[in-house]
N, C-alpha and C positions, 0 to 999 in steps of 0.2 A: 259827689266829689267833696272833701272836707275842707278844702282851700278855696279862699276866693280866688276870684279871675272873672275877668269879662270887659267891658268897655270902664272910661270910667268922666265926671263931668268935673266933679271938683274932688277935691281929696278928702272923702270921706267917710272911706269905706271902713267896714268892722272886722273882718274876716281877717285875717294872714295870708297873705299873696300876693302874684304878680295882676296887676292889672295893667291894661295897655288897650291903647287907640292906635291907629291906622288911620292915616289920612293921605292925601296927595297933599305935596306944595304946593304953595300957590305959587301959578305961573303970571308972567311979565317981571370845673371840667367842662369843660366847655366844647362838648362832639356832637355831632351833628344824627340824629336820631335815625334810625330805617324807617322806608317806608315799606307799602303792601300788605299793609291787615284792613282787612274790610270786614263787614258784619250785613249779615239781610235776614230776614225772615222768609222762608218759603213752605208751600204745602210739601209733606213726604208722607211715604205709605211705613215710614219706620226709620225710628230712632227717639231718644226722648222727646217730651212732650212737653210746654209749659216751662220750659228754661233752654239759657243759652246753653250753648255748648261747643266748643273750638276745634278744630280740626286745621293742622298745619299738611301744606302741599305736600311733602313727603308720608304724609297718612293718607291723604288722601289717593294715592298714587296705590298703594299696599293695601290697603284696606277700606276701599268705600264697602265692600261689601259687609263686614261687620259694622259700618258703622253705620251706613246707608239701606243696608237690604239688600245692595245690587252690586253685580260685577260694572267695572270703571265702565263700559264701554253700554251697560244699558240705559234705553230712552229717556228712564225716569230722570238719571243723574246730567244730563243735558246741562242743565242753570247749575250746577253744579263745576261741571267740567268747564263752562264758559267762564262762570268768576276766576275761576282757579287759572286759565288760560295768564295772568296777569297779578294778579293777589298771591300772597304767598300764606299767609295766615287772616281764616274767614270764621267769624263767630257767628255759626245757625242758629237760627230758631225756629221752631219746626211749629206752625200755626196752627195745625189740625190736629185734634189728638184723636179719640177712636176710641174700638174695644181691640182688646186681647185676645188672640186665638189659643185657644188650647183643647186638650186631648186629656185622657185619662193618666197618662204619666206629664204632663208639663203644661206648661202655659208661656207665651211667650214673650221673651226679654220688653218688647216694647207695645204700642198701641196699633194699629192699623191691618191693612190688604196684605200686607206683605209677610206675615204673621203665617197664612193660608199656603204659603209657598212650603210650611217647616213640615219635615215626619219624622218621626221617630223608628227606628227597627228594634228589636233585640232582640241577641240568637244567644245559643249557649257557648261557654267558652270552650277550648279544645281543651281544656283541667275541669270541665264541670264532671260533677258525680252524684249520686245520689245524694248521698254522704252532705256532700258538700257544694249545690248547683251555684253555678257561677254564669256571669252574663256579660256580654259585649253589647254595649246599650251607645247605637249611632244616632247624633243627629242630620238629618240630611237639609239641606237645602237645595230644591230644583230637586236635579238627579244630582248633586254632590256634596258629598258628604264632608259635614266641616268640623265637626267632633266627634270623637270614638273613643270610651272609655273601657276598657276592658277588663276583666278578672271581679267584675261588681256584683256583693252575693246580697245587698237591698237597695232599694229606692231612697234608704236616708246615707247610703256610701256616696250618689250621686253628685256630685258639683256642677253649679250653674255655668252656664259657658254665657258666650257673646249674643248668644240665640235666642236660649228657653231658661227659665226658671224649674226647677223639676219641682214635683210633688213626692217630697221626702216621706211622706206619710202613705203611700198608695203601697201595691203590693206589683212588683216585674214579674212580665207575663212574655213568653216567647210573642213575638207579632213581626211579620217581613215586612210590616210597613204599617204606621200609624197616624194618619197625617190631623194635624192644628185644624182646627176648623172656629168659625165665628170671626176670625178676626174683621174687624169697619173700619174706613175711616169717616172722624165726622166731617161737616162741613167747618169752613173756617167764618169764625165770627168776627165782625170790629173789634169785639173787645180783646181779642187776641193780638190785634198789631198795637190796641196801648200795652196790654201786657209785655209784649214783646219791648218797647221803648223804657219803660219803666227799670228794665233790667241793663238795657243797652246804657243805661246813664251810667250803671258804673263802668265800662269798660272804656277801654280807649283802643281806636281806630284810624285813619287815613278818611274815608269815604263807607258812609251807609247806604245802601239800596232796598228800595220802594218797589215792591215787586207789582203792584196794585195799582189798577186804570181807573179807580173811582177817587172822583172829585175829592170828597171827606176825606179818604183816605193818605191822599197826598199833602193836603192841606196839613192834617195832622203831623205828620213828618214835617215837611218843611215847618211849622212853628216850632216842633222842639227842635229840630238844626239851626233854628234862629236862634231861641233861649239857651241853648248848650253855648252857642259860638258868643254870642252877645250877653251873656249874663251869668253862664258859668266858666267861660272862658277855656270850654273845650273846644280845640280848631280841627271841625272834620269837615269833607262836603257831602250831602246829601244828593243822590240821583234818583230823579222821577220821573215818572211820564207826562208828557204834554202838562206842565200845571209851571202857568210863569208867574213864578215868586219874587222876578226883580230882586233877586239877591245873590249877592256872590257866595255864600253858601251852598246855594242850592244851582245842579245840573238839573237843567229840562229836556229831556231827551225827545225826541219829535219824533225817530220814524219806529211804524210798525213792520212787521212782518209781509210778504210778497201775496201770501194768501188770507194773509189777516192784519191788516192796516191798524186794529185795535188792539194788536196782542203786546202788552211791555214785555215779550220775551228777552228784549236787548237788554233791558235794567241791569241783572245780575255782568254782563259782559263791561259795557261801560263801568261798570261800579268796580270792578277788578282792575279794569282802566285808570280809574280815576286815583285807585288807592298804590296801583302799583308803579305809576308812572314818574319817574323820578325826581327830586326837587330840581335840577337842572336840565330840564328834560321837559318838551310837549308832544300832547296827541295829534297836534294836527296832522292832517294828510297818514297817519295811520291805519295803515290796512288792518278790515275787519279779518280776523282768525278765527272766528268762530265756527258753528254748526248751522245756523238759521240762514234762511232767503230772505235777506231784507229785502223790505219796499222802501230803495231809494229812488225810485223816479220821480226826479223834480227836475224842473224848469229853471235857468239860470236864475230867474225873477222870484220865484219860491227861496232859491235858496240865497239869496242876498238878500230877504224880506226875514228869514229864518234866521240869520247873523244878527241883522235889525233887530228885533224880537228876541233876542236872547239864547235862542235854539239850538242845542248839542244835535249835530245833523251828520248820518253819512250818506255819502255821493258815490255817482257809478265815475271812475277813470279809468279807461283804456281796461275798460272790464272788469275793474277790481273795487270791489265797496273799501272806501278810506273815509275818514274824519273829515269832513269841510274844516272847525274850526275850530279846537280847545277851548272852547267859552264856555262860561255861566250863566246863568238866568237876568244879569246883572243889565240894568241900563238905563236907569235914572240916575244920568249922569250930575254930580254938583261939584262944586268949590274943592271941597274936602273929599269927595270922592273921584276920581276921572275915569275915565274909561275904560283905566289899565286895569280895573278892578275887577272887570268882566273877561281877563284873560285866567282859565286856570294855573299857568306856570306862575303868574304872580302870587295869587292866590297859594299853589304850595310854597314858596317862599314864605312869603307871610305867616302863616301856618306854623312851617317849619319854625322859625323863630317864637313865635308865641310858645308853643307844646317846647320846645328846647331850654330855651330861659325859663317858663314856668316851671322844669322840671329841676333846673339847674338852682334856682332860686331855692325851692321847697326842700331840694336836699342838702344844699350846703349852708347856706345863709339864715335861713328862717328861725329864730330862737339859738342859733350860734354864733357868729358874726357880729361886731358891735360896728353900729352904725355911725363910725367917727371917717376920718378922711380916711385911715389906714385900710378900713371894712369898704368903704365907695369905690377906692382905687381896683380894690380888689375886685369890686363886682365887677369894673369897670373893665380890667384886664379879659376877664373871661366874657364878656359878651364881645371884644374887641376881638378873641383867639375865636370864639363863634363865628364871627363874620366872616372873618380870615379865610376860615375854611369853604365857606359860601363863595368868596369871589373867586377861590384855586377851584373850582371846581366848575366856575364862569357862571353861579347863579342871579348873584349881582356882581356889578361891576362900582369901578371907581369910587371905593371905601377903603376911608384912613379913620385909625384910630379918635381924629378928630371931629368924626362925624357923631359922635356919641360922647354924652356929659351922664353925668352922675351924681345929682344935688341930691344934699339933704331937702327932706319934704314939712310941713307945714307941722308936725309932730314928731317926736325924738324917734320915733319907730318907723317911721318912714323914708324913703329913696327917692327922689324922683329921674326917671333914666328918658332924655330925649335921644331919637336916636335916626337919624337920616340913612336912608338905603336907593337904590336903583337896582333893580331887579331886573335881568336881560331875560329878554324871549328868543326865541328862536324866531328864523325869520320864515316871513308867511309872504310878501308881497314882493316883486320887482318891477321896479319901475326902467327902465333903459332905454338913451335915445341913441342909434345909431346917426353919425354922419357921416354922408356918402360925397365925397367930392370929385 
């Protein structure tokens, strides 16, 4: 990210940017961004390798199979189909790379198993002639055929599709069937999910998912959702399995699977959850839609120890797996921070404001805007038309323009913006006493 951002203690930063704290009170163009892009890495039998690559729900919908290997509806795209269930726009990275299968006319487009699925046919055309032989040269996948190039009199006429690479240099031979062979895939290394991070730093997202039950592995994650949120002042939240970070960045997702208590297959589902859920809007008591048998059996006592504990958890109601509680990892409660911090609806509030102003900052003001009264009023206007639109939409409430100041800062280039909010949640508790007389 080329702009600072992140928390800040005194004003002393070098960078160009918004910097901002979050705190609780103590007690006794300015548009409002979408959400729904999320980002995970996961193992596949095909697709690039070794970088991100984006896929928005209406491709996904048309075309996992070029892009995935598979039709929408096979096993593999399962973590797939479940982020997308919520997510609208999901940046993969595909952790295992492999070899390439190939055959004496091609080799194919990507690394892995799924490579094994491809054959080649070629017959002669109904214009072939001695003279002049000519060839219908099909690529199949399964039993169906997803390219057919016709009237082609060499191997270097050929064009690469979605599939295969060809071998422009070979010599087309009649064959009813030629299938890829060799294609692996390899196993997935640690060093694959720093790679995978390293690249995630440039994008911007809503919520990243931690596909991985190992200890390191999550640690890792949550410390860069820490240093992105708190030091380069990217607001996303991070979901992982059982690993309590105590932080409102980071979801901990607790339950496993019915036949496998250890499996994070829920990661990818919650993580579309998290990115697609709206800034005025919480998960609780949302019903799971997915494909998996969770294991939610828990004990009232589990799951009120599981809230305590920071625990993104769902529960059986009247037979139907729903969200116990839209929370964070969060719970080392202080002064400056309260409780509210471990609600995610706050949390995208909050968010939403950071990534909105920072955005709003970097393209209108930064190196244009003179920081006299004329330029402050100015900022000040459009963070006040910002909020506006937060409370029409009932994500905070009871905000006037005077909850928000706009001082010059301790250097000619600097702003300083205080800026007071209340953020509504949706209600989770009823308390009622009836009296009977």
């Amino acid at each position: 990210m080329a702009l600072g951002g992140g928390n800040f203690l005194v004003q002393n930063k070098v960078l160009p940017g918004a910097y901002m704290n979050f705190v609780s009170v103590a007690q006794a163009s300015a548009t409002l961004s979408d959400r729904g892009t999320a980002t995970i890495p996961l193992e596949m039998d095909w697709g690039p390798d070794g970088k991100i690559f984006t896929v928005e729900l209406a491709d996904f919908l048309k075309n996992s199979q070029k892009i995935f290997g598979y039709a929408y509806t096979a096993d593999a795209l399962k973590p797939m189909r479940e982020i997308f269930l919520h997510a609208k726009t999901v940046h993969f990275f595909r952790l295992n790379g492999g070899k390439k299968a190939s055959c004496v006319f091609a080799s194919a487009k990507y690394p892995g198993v799924r490579g094994n699925a491809i054959r080649i046919t070629v017959e002669a055309n109904e214009n072939t002639n001695e003279d002049n032989p000519l060839f219908d040269v099909g690529t199949w996948l399964d039993t169906t055929q997803v390219v057919l190039q016709q009237g082609i009199f060499s191997a270097a006429q050929l064009k690469d599709n979605d599939y295969v690479d060809w071998n422009t240099s070979g010599t087309l031979a009649l064959t009813a069937s030629t299938p890829l062979t060799g294609g692996e895939n390899t196993e997935t290394t640690d060093a694959a999910y720093q790679t995978y991070l390293d690249q995630a730093e440039a994008y911007t997202y809503n919520a990243m998912g931690c596909p991985s039950a190992k200890a390191v592995i999550t640690k890792l994650f949550a410390a860069f959702c820490k240093r992105m949120r708190d030091e380069v002042g990217k607001k996303f939240q991070l979901v992982c399995f059982r690993h309590d970070a105590d932080h409102e960045g980071v979801i901990n997702v607790r339950n496993g699977l019915a036949d496998d208590t250890e499996n994070p297959a829920l990661i990818p589902w919650v993580t579309g959850v998290a990115a697609g859920t709206a800034v005025n809007k919480s998960a609780t008591n949302m019903a799971y839609d997915g494909e998996y048998d969770v294991d939610a059996s828990y004990t009232q006592t589990q799951l009120e120890n599981g809230i305590r504990e920071g625990a993104f958890m769902l529960h059986m109601v009247d037979g139907k797996t729903v969200v116990l509680e839209d929370i964070n990892s969060f719970i080392s409660v202080t002064d400056e921070k309260s409780a509210d911090f471990s609600s995610n609806q706050t949390i995208r509030v909050l968010d939403q404001i950071a990534n909105d102003i920072a955005v709003l900052f970097a393209k209108k003001y930064i190196g244009k805007v003179p920081n006299d009264e004329a330029g402050r009023i100015s900022l000040w206007s459009d963070i006040v038309k910002h909020h506006t639109e937060l409370q029409t939409i009932r994500a905070i409430e009871n905000f006037s323009g005077e909850d928000i100041t706009v001082a010059k800062g301790d250097t000619k280039k600097a702003v300083v913006v205080t800026d007071y909010i209340t953020p509504v949640n949706a209600m989770s508790q009823l308390y009622m006493t009836v009296y009977v007389e």
